[in-house]
Structure formats: structure tokens, C-alpha cells
N, C-alpha and C positions, 0 to 999 in steps of 0.2 A: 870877465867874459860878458860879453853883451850877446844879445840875440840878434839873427842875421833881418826880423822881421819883428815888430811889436803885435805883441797877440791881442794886443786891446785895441790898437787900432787895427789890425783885420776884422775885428766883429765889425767895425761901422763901413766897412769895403760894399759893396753891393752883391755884389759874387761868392769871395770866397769867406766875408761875415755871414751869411746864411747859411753855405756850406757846413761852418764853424757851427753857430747857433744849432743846426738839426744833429750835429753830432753829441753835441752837449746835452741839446733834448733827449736824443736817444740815451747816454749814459746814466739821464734821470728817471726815465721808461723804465729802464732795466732794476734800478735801485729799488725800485716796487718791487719785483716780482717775487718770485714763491722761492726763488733761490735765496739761500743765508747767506745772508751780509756779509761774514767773513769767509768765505766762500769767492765774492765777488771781487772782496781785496784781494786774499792770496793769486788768483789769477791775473787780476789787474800788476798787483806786482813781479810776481813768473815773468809774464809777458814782456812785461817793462823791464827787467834786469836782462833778459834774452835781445831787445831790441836796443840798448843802452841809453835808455829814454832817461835821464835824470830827472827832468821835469816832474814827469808823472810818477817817479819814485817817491823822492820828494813828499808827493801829492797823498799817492796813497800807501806812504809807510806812517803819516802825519796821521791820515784820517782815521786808521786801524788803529793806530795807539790810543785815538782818542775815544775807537767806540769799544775801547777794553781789552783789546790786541796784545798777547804778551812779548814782550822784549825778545823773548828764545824764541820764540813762532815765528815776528817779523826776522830774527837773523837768521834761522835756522830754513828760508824757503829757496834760498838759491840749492842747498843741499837738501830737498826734502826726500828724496830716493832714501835715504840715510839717518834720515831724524825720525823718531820714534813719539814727535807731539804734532801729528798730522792723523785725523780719520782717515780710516778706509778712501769713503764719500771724497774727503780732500783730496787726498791723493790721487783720486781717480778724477777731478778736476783739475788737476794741476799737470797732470797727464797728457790732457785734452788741450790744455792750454798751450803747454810745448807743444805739441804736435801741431795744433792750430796755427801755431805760429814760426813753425820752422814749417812751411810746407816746401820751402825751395829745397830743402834737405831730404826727401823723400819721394821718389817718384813715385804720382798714385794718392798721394794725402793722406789724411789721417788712415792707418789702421785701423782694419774692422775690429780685433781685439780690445783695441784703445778705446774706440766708439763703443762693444759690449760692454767695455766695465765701467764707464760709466752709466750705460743704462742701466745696472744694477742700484745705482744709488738714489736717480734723478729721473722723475716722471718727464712726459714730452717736454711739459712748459718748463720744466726746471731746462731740461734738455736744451732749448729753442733758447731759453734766457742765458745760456753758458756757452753758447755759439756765438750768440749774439755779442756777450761780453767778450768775448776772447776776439773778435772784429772790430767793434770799435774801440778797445784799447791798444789794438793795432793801430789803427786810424791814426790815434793819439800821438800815439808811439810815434810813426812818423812822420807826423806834422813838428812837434817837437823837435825831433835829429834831424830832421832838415832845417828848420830856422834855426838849431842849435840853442834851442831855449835853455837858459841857464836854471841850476836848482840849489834850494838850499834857504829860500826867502819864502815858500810857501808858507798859509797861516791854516789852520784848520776852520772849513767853514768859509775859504776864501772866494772860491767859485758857485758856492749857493749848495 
């Protein structure tokens, strides 16, 4: 499988290379924040197994293993309703992240319920940084299924 668009030649496009560039800025923005790193993957990946982003699974089932991610955590997040190696806090992040991300499934968007328990865990800026991530790994997500970016060749550390 080849991809319908080369993503490395869209960075040097005029238009949709800077598009590209401030979305990738922004996922290294977010990589600061106060929110925990594993945290950031398990949504990133939620997201990405909901959207059938291979790409970005790929990406970041790769990056999690590398920054200490166990083997049962990364297989066990498409069922994590039902896995008992999720926090609270996770949970109520990965919550937020399906809901974020199915909002076609929902008239009305996230629930307030959804949205209270994660306040329980996550101060504003955790809050804002877990919004934020669950958007632009959407972005991701469908820049990816649309060119039909193929996966499977990522390297850890490959995008900076």
C-alpha cells in the first residue's frame, strides 16, 4: 500500500506544509504540558484506533513502548471499560477522548457527566491540554485516512 499523497512532500507545499508544520507544532506544545505523558499516548492511541488511523497507531503504540508503556496497557486500551491496568485519572481521559472524538455519535457533544469526571482528576490546564490533544490527534487522524498513509515502518524518534 502506498499513500494517496507523500507527507514529506506536503511539508514543502506552501499551503498545506504550514498547515501541516503548525499542527505538528502544536502536538509538541502539548508534549510540554502538565498533563502525563502516558496520558497523552493512551488518548492519542483511543483516538487513533476509533478513527482507523494506522499511521498514528503505529506512531504512537511505538513511542509508548519506548517511554516504558507496558505491553498489557498498550493491548489492553481499545478494551479499557474492562481492563483493570488503567487509573481512575486514565480512564476518565480516555472517556473524554471517545467522546471527543465520536461527537457525530452524540447530539449535543460531550456529556457534562464525562466532562465532570474528568475535572475530578485534571486541573484547567491539564483540562485545556487534554482537549487540545484529543483535536489535534484528530487532525492527525484524518489527514492520515484520507491520504491513506500506510503503517508499520515507523522508527521511534522519527518525527522529532
Amino acid at each position: 500500500m502506498s499513500a494517496r499523497l507523500n507527507v514529506m512532500e506536503i511539508l514543502g507545499s506552501p499551503v498545506a506544509g504550514k498547515a501541516v508544520k503548525h499542527l505538528i507544532a502544536a502536538g509538541k506544545e502539548l508534549a510540554g504540558s502538565t498533563l502525563p505523558a502516558a496520558t497523552q499516548e493512551l488518548v492519542k492511541i483511543r483516538a487513533s484506533q476509533i478513527n482507523g488511523c494506522g499511521g498514528c497507531l503505529d506512531m504512537h503504540t511505538k513511542e509508548a513502548a519506548a517511554a516504558g508503556e507496558t505491553s498489557v496497557r498498550l493491548n489492553l486500551v481499545a478494551a479499557w471499560r474492562e481492563a483493570t491496568v488503567f487509573t481512575d485519572a486514565e480512564r476518565a481521559a480516555l472517556e473524554l477522548a471517545e467522546q471527543g472524538t465520536r461527537l457525530a455519535d452524540a447530539a449535543g457533544g460531550v456529556p457534562d457527566e464525562v466532562w465532570a469526571n474528568a475535572a475530578k482528576y485534571y486541573d484547567a490546564e491539564q483540562l485545556a491540554a487534554l482537549v487540545a490533544q484529543i483535536a489535534v490527534i484528530n487532525a492527525f487522524n484524518r489527514l492520515n485516512v484520507i491520504v491513506q498513509q500506510p503503517a508499520g515502518d515507523y522508527q521511534v524518534g522519527q518525527l522529532g
